[in-house]
C-alpha positions in Angstrom: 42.2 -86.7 -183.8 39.0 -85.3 -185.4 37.0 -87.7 -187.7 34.2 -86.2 -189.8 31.2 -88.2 -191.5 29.0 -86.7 -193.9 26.4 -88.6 -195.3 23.5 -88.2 -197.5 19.9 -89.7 -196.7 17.1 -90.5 -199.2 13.3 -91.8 -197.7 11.1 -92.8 -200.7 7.7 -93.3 -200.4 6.5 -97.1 -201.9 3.1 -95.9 -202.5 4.0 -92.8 -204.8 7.7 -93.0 -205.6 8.2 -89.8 -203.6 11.8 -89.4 -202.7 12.7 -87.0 -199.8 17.0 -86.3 -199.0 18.7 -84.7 -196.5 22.5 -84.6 -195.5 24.1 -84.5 -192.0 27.6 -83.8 -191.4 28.7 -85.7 -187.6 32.2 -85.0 -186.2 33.7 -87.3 -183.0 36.8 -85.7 -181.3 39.5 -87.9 -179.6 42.7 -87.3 -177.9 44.7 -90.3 -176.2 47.9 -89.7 -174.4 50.4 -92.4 -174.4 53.9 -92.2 -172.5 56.8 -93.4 -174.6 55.9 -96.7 -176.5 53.8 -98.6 -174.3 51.3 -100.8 -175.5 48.5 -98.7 -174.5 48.5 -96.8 -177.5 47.4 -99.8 -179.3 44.3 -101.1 -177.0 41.4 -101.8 -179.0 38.1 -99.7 -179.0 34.9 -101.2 -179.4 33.3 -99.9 -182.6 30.4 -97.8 -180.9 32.9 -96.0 -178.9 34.9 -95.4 -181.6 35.1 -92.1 -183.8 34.0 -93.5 -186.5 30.6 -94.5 -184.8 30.3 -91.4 -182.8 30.1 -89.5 -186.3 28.2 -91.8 -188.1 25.3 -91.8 -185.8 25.9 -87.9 -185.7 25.4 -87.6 -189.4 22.3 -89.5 -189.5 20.8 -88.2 -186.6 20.9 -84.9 -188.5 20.2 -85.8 -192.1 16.8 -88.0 -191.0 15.6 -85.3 -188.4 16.6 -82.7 -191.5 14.1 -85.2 -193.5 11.2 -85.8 -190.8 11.0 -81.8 -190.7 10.3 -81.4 -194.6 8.1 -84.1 -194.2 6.3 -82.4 -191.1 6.5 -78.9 -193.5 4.7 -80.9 -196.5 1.8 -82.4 -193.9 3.0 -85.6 -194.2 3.2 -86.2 -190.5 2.6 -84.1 -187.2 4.9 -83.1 -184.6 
């Protein structure tokens, strides 16, 4: 199973109203292998083991370092 998060980031400066976006796209791969219809096809996954949270953080990761580098470009902050 492939689940795939996109997500779309906006920083706005309180001082000036400046508003700075950037997008990330995270993807969390799975495969589980089950014999027959046992039960351990239905175990439980924490949520920040799960796919859904693997790609979430993913996405975000991207879209606020895709952010923090315009904002590096415009002299905002240093590296």
């Amino acid at each position: 199973m492939v689940t795939r998060i996109g997500l779309q980031v906006r920083f706005t400066d309180a001082e000036t109203g400046v508003v700075f976006s950037g997008s990330g796209l995270g993807e969390a791969k799975t495969t589980k292998e089950t014999s027959g219809l046992s039960d351990a096809a239905l175990d439980p996954v924490k949520f920040n083991q799960s796919t859904i949270s693997i790609s979430t953080k993913k996405a975000l990761d991207i879209a606020c370092a895709r952010i923090l580098d315009r904002m590096i470009k415009k002299g905002i902050f240093t590296k």
